[in-house]
Each structure stands twice: as structure tokens, then as C-alpha cells.
C-alpha positions as CSV (number, residue, x, y, z in Angstrom):
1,X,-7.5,16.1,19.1
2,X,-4.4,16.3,20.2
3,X,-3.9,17.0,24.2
4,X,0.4,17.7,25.0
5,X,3.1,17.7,22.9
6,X,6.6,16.9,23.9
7,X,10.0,18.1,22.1
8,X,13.6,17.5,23.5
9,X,16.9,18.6,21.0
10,X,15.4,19.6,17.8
11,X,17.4,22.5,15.8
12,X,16.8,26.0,17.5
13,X,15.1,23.9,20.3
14,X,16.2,22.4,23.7
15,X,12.9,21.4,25.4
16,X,9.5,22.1,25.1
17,X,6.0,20.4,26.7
18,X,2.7,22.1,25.5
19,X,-1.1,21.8,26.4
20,X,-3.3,22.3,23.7
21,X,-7.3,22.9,24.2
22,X,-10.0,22.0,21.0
23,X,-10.5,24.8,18.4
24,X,-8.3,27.2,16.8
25,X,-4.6,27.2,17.9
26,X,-2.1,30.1,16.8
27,X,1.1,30.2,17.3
28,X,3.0,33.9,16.0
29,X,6.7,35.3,16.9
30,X,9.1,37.2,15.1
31,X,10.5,35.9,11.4
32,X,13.2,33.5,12.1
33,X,12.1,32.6,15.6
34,X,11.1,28.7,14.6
35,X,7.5,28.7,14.1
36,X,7.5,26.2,10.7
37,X,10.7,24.7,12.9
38,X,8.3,23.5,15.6
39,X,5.3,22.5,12.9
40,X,7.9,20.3,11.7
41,X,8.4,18.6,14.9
42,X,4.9,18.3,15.7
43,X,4.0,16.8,11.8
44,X,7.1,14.5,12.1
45,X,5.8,12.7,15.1
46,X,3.0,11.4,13.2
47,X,4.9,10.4,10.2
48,X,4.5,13.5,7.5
49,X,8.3,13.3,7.5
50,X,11.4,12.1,9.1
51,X,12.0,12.6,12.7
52,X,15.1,14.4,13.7
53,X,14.2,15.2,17.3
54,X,16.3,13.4,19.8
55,X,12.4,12.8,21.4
56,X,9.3,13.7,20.4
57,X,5.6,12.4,22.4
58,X,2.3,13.5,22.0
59,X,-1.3,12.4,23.4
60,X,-4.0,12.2,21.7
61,X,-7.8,11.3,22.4
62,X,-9.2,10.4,19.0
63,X,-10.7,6.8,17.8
64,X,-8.0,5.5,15.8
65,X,-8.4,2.0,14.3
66,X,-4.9,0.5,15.5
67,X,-5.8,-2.8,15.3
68,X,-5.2,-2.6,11.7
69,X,-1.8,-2.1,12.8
70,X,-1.2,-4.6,15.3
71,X,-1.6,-2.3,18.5
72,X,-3.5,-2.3,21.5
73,X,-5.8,0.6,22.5
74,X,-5.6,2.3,25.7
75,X,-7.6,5.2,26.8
76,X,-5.6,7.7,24.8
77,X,-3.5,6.9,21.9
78,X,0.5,7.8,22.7
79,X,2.7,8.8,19.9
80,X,6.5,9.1,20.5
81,X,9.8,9.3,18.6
82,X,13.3,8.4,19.0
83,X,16.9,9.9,17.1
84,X,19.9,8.4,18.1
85,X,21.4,6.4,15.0
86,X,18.2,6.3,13.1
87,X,14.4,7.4,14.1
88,X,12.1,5.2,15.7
89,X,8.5,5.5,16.0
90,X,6.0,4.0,18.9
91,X,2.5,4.0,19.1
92,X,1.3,3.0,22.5
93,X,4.7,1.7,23.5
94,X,4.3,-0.6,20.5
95,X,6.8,-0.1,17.8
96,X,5.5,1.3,14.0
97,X,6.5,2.3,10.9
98,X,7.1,5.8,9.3
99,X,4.8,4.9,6.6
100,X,2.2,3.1,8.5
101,X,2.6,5.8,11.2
102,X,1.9,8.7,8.8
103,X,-1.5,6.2,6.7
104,X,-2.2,6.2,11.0
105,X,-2.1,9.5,11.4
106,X,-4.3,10.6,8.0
107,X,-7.5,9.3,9.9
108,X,-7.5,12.3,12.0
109,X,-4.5,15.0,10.7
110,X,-5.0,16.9,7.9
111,X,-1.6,19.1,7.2
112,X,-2.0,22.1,3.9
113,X,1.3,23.6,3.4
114,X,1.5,26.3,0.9
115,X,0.3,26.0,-2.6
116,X,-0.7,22.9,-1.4
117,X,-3.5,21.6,-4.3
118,X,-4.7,18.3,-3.0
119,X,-8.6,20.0,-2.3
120,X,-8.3,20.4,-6.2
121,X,-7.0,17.5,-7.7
122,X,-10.3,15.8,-9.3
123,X,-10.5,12.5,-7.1
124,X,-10.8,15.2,-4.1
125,X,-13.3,17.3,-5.9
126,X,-15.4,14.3,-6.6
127,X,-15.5,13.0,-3.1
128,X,-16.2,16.0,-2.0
129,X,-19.1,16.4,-4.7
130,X,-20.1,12.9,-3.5
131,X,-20.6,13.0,0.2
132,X,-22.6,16.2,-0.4
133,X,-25.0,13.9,-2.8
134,X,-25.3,11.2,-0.4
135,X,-25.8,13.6,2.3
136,X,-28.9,15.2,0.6
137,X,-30.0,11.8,-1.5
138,X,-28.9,8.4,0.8
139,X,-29.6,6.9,-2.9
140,X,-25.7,8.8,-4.2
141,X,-24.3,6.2,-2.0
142,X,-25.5,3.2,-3.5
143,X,-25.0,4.5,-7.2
144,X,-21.3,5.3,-6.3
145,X,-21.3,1.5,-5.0
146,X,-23.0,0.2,-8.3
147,X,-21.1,2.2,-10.3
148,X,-17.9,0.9,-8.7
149,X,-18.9,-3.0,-9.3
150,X,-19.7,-2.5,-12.9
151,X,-16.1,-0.9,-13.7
152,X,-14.5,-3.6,-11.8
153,X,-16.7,-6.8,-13.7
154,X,-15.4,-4.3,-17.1
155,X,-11.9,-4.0,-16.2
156,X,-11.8,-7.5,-15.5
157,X,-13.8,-9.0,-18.8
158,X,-11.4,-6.5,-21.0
159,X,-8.2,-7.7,-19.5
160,X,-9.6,-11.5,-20.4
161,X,-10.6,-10.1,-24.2
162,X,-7.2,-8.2,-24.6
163,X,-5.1,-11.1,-23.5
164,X,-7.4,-13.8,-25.6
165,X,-6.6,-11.4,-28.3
166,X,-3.1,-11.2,-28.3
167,X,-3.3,-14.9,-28.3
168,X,-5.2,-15.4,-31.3
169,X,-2.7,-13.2,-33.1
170,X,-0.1,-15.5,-32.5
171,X,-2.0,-18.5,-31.7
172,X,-0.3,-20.6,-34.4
173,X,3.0,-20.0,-33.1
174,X,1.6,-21.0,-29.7
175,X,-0.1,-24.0,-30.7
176,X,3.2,-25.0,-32.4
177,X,5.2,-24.8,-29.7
178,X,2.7,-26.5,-27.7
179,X,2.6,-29.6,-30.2
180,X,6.2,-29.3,-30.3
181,X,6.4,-29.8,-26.4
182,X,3.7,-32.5,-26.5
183,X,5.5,-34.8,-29.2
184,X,8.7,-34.3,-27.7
185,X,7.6,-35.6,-24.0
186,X,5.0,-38.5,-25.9
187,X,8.0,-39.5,-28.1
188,X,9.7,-40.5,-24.7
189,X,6.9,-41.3,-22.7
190,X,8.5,-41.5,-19.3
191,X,7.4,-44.1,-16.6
192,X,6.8,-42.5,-12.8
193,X,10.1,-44.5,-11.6
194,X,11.4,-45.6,-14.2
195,X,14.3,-43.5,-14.1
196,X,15.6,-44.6,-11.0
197,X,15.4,-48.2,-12.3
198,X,17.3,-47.3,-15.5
199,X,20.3,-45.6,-13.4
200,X,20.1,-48.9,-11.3
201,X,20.6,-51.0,-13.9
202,X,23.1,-48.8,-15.3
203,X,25.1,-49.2,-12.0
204,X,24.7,-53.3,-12.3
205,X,26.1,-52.6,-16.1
206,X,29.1,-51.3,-15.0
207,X,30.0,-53.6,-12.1
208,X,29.5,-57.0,-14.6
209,X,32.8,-57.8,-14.8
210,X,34.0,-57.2,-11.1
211,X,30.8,-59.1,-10.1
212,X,31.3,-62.3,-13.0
213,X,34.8,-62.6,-11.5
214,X,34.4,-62.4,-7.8
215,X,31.3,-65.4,-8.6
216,X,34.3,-67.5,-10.2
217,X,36.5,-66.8,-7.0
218,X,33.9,-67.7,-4.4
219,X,33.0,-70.9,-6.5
220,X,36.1,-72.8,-5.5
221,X,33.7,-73.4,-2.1
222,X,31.9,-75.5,-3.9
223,X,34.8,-78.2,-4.2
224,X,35.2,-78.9,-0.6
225,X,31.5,-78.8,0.3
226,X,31.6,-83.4,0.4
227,X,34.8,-82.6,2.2
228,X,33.4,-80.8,5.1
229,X,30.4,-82.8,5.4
230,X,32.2,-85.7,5.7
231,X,34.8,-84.2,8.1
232,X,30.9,-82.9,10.4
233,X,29.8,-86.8,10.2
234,X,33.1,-88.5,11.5
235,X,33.0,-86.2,13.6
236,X,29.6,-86.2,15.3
237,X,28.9,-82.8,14.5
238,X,25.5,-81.4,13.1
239,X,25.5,-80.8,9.5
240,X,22.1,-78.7,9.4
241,X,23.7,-75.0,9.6
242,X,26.5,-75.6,7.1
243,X,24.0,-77.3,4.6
244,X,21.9,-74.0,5.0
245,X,24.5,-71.9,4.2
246,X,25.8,-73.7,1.4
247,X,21.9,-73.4,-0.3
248,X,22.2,-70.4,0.3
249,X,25.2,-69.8,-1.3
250,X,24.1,-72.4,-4.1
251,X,20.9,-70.2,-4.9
252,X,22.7,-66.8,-4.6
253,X,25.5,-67.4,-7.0
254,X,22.8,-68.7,-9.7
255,X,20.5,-65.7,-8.9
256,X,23.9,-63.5,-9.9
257,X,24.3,-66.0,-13.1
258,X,21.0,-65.6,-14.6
259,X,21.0,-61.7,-13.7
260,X,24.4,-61.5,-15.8
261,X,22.9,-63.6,-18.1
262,X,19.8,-61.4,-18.7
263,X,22.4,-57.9,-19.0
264,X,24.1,-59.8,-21.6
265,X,20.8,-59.7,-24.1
266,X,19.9,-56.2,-23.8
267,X,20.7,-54.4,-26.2
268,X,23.2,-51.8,-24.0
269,X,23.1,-49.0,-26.3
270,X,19.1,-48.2,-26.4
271,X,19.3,-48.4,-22.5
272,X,22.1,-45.7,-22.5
273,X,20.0,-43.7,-25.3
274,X,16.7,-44.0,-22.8
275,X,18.7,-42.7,-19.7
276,X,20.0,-39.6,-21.7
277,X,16.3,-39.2,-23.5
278,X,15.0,-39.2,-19.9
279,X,17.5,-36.5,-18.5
280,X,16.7,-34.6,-21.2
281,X,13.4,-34.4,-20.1
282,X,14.3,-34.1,-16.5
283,X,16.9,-31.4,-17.1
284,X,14.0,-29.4,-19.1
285,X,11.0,-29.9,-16.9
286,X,12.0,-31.4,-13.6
287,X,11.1,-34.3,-11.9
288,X,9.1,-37.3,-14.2
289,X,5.7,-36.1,-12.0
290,X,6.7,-32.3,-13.4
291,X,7.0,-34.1,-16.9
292,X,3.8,-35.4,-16.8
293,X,2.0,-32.4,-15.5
294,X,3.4,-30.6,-18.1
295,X,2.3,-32.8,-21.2
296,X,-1.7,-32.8,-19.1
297,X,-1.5,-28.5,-19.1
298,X,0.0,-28.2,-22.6
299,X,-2.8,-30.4,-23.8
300,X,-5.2,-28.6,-22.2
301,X,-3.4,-25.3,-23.7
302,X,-3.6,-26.6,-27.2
303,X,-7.2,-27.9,-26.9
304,X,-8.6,-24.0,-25.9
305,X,-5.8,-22.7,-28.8
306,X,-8.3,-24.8,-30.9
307,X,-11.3,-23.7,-29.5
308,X,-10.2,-19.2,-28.9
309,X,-12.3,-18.6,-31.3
310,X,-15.1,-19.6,-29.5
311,X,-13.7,-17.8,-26.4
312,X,-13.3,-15.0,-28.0
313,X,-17.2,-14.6,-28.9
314,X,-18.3,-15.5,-26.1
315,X,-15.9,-13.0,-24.0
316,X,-17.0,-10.0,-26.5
317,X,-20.8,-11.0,-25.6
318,X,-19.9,-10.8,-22.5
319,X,-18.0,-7.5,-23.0
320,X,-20.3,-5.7,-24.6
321,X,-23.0,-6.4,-21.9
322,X,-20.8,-5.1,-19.2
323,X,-20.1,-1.7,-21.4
324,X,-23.6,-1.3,-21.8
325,X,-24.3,-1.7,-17.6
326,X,-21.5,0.3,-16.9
327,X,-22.5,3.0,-19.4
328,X,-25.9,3.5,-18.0
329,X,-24.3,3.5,-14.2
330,X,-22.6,6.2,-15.2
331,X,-24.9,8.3,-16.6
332,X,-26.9,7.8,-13.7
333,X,-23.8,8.3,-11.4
334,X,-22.9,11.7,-13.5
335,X,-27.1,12.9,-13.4
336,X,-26.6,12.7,-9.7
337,X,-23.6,14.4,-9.6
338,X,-25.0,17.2,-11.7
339,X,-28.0,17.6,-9.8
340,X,-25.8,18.6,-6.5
341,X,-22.8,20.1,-8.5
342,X,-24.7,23.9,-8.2
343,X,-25.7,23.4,-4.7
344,X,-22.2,22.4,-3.9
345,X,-21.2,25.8,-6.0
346,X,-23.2,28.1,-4.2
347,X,-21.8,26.7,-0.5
348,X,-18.2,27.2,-1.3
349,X,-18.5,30.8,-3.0
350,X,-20.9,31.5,0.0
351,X,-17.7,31.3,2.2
352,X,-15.4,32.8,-0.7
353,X,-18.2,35.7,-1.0
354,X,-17.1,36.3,3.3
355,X,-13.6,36.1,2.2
356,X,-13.7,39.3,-0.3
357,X,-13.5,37.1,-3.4
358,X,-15.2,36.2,-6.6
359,X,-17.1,33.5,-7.1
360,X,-15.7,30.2,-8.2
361,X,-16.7,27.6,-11.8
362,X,-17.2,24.4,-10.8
363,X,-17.4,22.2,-14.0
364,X,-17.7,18.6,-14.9
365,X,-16.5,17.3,-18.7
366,X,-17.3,14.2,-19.5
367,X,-14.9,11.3,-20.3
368,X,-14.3,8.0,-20.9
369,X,-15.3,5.5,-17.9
370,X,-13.0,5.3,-15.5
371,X,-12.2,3.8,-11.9
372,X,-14.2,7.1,-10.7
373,X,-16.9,7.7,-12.9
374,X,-17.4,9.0,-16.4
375,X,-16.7,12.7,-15.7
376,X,-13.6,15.2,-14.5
377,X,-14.2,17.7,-11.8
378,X,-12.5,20.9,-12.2
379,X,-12.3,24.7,-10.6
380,X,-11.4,28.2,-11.4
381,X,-11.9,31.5,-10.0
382,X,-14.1,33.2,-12.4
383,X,-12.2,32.8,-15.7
384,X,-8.5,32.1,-14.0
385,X,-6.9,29.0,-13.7
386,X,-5.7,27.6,-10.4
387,X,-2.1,27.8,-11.0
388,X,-2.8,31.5,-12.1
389,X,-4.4,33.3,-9.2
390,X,-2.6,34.9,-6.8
391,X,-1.4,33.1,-3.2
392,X,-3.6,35.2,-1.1
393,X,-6.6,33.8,-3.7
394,X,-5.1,30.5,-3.7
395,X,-5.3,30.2,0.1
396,X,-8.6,31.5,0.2
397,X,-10.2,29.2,-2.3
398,X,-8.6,26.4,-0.6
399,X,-9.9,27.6,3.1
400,X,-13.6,27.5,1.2
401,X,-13.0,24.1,0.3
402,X,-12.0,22.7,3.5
403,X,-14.9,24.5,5.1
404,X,-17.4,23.1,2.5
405,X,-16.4,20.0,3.7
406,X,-15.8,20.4,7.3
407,X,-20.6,21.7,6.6
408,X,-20.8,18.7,4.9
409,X,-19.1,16.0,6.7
410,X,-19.4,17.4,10.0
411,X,-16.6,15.5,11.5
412,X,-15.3,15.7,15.1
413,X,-11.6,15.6,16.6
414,X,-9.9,15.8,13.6
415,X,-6.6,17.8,13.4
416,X,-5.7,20.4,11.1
417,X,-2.4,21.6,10.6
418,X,-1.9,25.2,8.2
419,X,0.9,27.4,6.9
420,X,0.7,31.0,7.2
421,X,-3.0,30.1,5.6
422,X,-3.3,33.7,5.7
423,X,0.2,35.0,4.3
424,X,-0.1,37.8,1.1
425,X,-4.0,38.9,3.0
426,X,-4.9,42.4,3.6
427,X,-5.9,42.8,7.2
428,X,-9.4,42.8,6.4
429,X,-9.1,39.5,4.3
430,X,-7.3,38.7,7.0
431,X,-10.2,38.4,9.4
432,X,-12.5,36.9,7.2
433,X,-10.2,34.4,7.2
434,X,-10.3,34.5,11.3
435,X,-14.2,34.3,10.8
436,X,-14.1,31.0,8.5
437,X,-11.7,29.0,10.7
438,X,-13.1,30.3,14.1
439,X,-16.6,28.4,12.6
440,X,-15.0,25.6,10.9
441,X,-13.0,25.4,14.6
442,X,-16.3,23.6,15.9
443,X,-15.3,20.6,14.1
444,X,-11.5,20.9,13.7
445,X,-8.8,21.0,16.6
446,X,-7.1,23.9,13.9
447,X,-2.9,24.6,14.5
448,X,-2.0,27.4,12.4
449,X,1.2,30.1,11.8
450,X,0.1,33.5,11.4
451,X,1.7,37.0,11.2
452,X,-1.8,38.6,11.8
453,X,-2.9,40.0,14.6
454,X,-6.5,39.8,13.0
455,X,-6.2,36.0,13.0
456,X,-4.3,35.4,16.2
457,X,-7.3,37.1,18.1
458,X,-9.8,34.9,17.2
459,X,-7.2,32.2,18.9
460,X,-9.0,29.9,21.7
461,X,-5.1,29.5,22.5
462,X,-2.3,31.8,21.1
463,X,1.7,30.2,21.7
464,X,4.2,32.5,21.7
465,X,7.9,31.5,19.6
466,X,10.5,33.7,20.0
467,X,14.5,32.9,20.6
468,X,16.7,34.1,23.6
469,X,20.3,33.1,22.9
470,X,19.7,31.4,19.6
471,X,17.4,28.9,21.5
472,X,13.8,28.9,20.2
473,X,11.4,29.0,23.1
474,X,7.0,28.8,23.3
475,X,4.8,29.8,25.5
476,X,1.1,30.2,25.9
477,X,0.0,33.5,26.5
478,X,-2.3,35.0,29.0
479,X,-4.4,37.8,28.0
480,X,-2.3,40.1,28.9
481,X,0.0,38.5,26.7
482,X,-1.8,37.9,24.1
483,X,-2.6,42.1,24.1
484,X,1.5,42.6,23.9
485,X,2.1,39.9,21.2
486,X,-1.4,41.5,19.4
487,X,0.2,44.9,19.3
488,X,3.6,44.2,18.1
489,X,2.3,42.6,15.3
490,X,-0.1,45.9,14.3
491,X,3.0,48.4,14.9
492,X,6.2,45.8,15.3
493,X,9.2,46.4,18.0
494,X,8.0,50.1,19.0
495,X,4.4,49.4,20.0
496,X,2.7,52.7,20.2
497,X,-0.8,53.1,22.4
498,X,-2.8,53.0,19.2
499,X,-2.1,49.4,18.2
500,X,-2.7,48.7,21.9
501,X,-6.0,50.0,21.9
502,X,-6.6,48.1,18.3
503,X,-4.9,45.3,19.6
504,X,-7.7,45.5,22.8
505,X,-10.5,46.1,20.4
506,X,-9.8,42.8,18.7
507,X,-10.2,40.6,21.7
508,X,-13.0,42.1,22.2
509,X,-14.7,41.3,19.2
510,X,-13.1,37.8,19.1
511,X,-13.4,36.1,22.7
């Protein structure tokens, strides 16, 4: 649940802080006085929408997983947001997302604005249907799981048949192009380094010349070599060093000879033709190790090209084993469901038959497989489509939903957050409305707008909005209070003694 709620600078509002209690929360006030303002506040906090508040904190109590999203529990869970240039959003001092906050947030807020369909879309119909199965039969649970596994193993062997396929229809172009790719790297058949000994023998190529005449210059050496050893014996000197570096010299030079020797025989023009066969190559695929990777996978392409036929069978064998498992999962996934469908029925038009309206269809038509079953879930009021019926209908039938599910689950501390769930009502369907979330506020910590005074009795806590200067204000009301407020809304501005005495009656029936 959710225990305070903070607001500073939002629209009609300066500052509020509010308490709230478990149960059924109403909050009434004149038109215009900021009531859906406020319920925007409170759902931007936890991410329904952007914040616009300058601050906004609340505490809550419930067992949120946050380590999913990187923050550390403490023993309650603190929301707060930020406005100056842009909105901010902390959970336990720890800085989140507006779109992690708000997946955060669905594990214990449920917010129905109006004409809101999400309890009849069919994926919530189903779950629905489902938790009441595998409430009465554990057995639901592990058919749902079965079912689940089959139509994944299906998905997966008929995205493997569809793209085998669409390969065998234009396999000969593929194992073309794969021969193609295959001749043209064999035709060239590139060494792992062989490049970089090509390019330095291309370097030596060029430099022949300089190198040929620089030899003939440094050769004139040579003709003084007696000279100097002479000049080292006269003179007493050791020859060792200088005969060294002469051999040296001696055996370089002829190492330089034979090397220019060897460039003159190739054959210039195929070594030229090689490095540009090479680059080719390189500039295609990459690096000579990317070359011959490539030639191993096309290979390996062209010899399954050869052999998709083969594939193919085997992959529609193993289709058509999968359809047949997933086919019988669903039929005993859909028997299941049709077992509890008309038990599920009869709970929601038991709350719809308190509500003053007819009872609902709850159908199932079958379909193809799909991520969900082999069946739709749908629902109309007797003979009317949903989009058809009325808003005082459409919030009714909605209200039976939630409170099938609030008889089935049986969840504590979760949040629910309604508009004007009881707008376009007579007063009497008014209360029955009162009745349903009074019960279903056993479960639910319930916030809801109402302009009924039938409603706003049956309030464990009734707020107050109103404006005094063009500045929204909320308080909670005594019972005293709560008697004023009551009677206003039966008679408006001019409250007369009767709607008092209504207005008293009502509390009495609904503390």
C-alpha cells in the first residue's frame, strides 16, 4: 500500500502531504477543484506518465523486487520525483527510469481510467480464465507450461523449414555464387604471410638501382685494403679489428650482389600481378586469415546447398511431429479451459447481478495455435458488444471483472487507482458499486474519484479537494466532515436538513 504522499508546485497545487490508511480511499470536491489534477500527480510518481511536479515522494510498504533493478531494499520502498530542466525519478535514493519506474510500479498499482478495456482484451481474459483453472485443478498450471514449450519447439522448427525453403527456391543461384566465391579465392590461393613478403620484395624492387650504385661507390674501399694493412704492420699496430670489418664488408657487399642477382631473374610482372591478385582479395574479404575462413564457410555452405534436400525432409519430419504435440496440448489446454469457462461466468455476473445488470457471454472460438493457446476469449453483455453498451454498463462490467479476480487471486497490498468508476450510475447503482469495492477493499488499498455520496460513505478515508484562491487544497475529513461533504453532494451548495439526515443515514449503514 501506499502510506504518505508528498506534492510541492504542481498546477492548481502549492503543497500537499497526505496519510493514507488500507481499503477504500475517496477523494470528492466540487467540478473543477483538481481531483483527476491530483490522481495525476500521484500516478506520475510511479511512472504512468511524465512528472511535472517540482517534487513529488511517496512511501510505500509493499515487496517490490528492486533487485531486478539495481536497488537496495530498505524497510519501506521510497518513491520521489524531481522537475527543474527535466524529471528525475528515485527509488530509495537510487536513481531509475520512467519506464523501468512505471514496469516497477505494475507489480503493485493497477490504474483503470475511463473506458479503459485492458480486463477485456483476450490475453487478460485468458489469464484471468487461467488462474481460476489452476486455482480449482493445480494440473491447469502445468498444461499452460506444456502448452507453452510445444509452441516454442513449433515456432522454432517452422522458422528453420521456412528459411530452408526459401533457400531451396533459389538454391542454384546460391550455390553459384558460392562456387563463384570459392574458385575465385582457390584461383589465388593466398599464403598466411605471404603478402607482407610480396610488398617487401616489392620495396627491394624499387630501391635496385639506388642500392647497385651505392655497392659500386663503397667498393673503391676495397683498393686500399693492402694499403692499410701495410701502413698497421710498419707501424706496430694490430691488424685483427680492421681485418674483421673488412670481412664483413667483403661478405655484405656479395650478400647485396647475389640478392640483386636473384631480382634480376624473376619475372617482375607476375610478382606485380600476385600483389594486386592478393589486394583484391584483401580489399574484398579482409585480412588473408579472413580469406581463408571465408573459402572453409562457403565450402561448408555449398556442401549443405548439395545436401537441403535432405534437410528439408528431415526438418518437415520433424515439423510435423511438433504440430501433432502441440495440437493435442491444445486441445487439452482449451478442454481445461472449457471446463472452468461457466464457473468463471457465473462469479462475474454474480457481482454484475448486485450491480443491477444483466448477465454477461463469455465465449471461447477456436483458432489457429498461437503463443496463448488455440482459442480467443471474448465478452458481451447479453447480445451487445463492448464498445456498444453504455459507460455506466461499461464501468460496471469492468468493476465485476476486477473483483472476479481480486476472489480468485486473493492478492494483498496491491494499489488500485479508478476514475469516476462510478460516473453516468443512478444512485442506487451507485451503491452497489460502494458494496463491490468496499469487499474487494479487503485485498486492494482502492483510490477512487467520486461524485457520489453513496460511494464516498462507504470510504474508510474520504479527502476533501476544493480551491480557495485558485489554489487546489485536500484534506481528510472527520466525521463531521464527512456528514457536510455527504450532504452537499445529495442537495449541492444549499444543503437542506433532509440530505443531512440522508447524508447521516449513509454512514450509518456504511462504517
Amino acid at each position: 500500500m501506499i502510506e504518505s504522499f508528498y506534492l510541492k508546485e504542481y498546477l492548481s497545487f502549492k503543497e500537499e502531504k497526505l496519510d493514507f490508511k488500507d481499503g477504500l480511499i475517496v477523494f470528492s470536491g466540487p467540478s473543477g477543484a483538481g481531483k483527476s489534477v491530483f490522481f495525476s500527480a500521484l500516478l506520475s510518481l510511479f511512472g504512468f506518465s511524465a512528472s511535472e511536479a517540482a517534487l513529488l515522494e511517496a512511501v510505500a510498504d509493499n515487496e517490490l523486487p528492486l533487485d531486478e533493478y539495481g536497488i537496495e531494499k530498505e524497510a519501506v520502498t521510497i518513491f520521489k520525483a524531481i522537475k527543474q530542466k527535466n524529471a528525475r525519478y528515485f527509488v530509495n535514493s537510487q536513481n531509475i527510469s520512467q519506464k523501468s519506474l512505471k514496469q516497477l510500479s505494475l507489480n503493485f498499482i493497477s490504474h483503470l481510467s475511463l473506458r479503459d478495456s485492458g480486463e477485456f482484451e483476450n490475453s487478460s481474459l485468458l489469464a484471468l480464465l487461467d488462474s481460476f483453472a489452476a486455482k480449482n485443478e493445480p494440473l491447469h498450471a502445468e498444461k499452460i507450461a506444456f502448452y507453452k514449450e510445444c509452441y516454442e519447439k513449433f515456432t522454432e522448427a517452422k522458422k528453420s523449414l521456412e528459411e530452408v525453403s526459401a533457400e531451396e527456391s533459389k538454391i542454384n543461384e546460391l550455390k553459384e555464387f558460392a562456387s563463384y566465391e570459392i574458385s575465385k579465392i582457390e584461383a589465388v590461393n593466398p599464403k598466411i604471410g605471404e603478402d607482407e613478403e610480396l610488398m617487401e620484395f616489392k620495396k627491394r624492387l624499387s630501391k635496385k638501382e639506388k642500392i647497385q650504385e651505392a655497392l659500386m661507390q663503397a667498393e673503391a674501399i676495397f683498393e686500399n685494403e693492402r694499403a692499410v694493412n701495410n701502413a698497421l704492420d710498419l707501424t706496430g699496430q694490430e691488424s685483427a679489428l680492421f681485418d674483421e670489418a673488412m670481412n664483413f664488408l667483403h661478405n655484405a657487399f656479395e650478400s647485396e650482389k647475389q640478392k640483386i642477382s636473384e631480382l634480376e631473374e624473376v619475372d617482375i610482372e607476375s610478382v606485380l600481378d600476385r600483389i594486386e591478385q592478393i589486394g583484391a582479395l584483401k580489399n574484398r574479404f579482409g585480412t588473408i586469415e579472413k580469406i581463408h575462413e571465408r573459402l572453409k564457410k562457403r565450402k561448408e555452405e555449398l556442401s549443405r546447398y548439395e545436401n537441403i534436400s535432405f534437410e528439408k525432409k528431415s526438418l518437415e519430419l520433424k515439423f510435423d511431429k511438433l504440430s501433432k504435440e502441440l495440437d493435442s496440448a491444445a486441445a487439452e489446454l482449451s478442454n481445461s479451459r472449457e471446463k472452468f469457462l461457466k464457473p468463471l461466468e457465473k462469479i462475474i455476473n454474480g457481482y454484475l447481478e448486485k450491480m443491477y445488470l444483466k448477465p454477461c457471454i463469455i465465449s471461447l472460438s477456436k483458432m489457429l495455435p498461437y503463443d496463448l493457446g488455440a482459442e480467443e476469449m471474448s465478452v458481451t453483455l447479453q447480445d451487445t458488444e463492448i464498445k456498444k453498451i453504455s459507460a455506466g454498463e461499461f464501468n460496471r462490467l469492468r468493476l465485476s471483472f476486477i473483483a472476479a479476480a481480486n476472489e480468485i487471486k486473493a492478492d494483498k497490498n496491491g494499489v488500485l487507482i479508478l476514475d469516476e468508476i462510478d460516473s453516468n450510475l443512478s444512485g442506487k447503482e451507485s451503491m452497489s458499486v460502494a458494496n463491490v469495492l468496499k469487499e474487494i477493499s479487503a485485498n486492494y488499498q482502492i483510490f477512487a474519484i467520486s461524485h457520489h455520496p453513496q460511494l464516498s460513505s462507504c470510504a474508510k478515508q474520504h479527502f476533501l479537494v476544493w480551491k480557495k484562491d485558485n489554489e487546489s487544497c485536500i484534506k481528510e475529513l472527520d466525521e463531521e466532515g464527512r456528514i457536510e461533504e455527504l450532504s452537499r453532494m445529495i442537495s449541492g451548495t444549499n444543503i437542506t436538513d433532509k440530505a443531512r439526515e440522508f447524508a447521516k443515514s449513509l454512514r450509518r449503514d456504511n462504517r
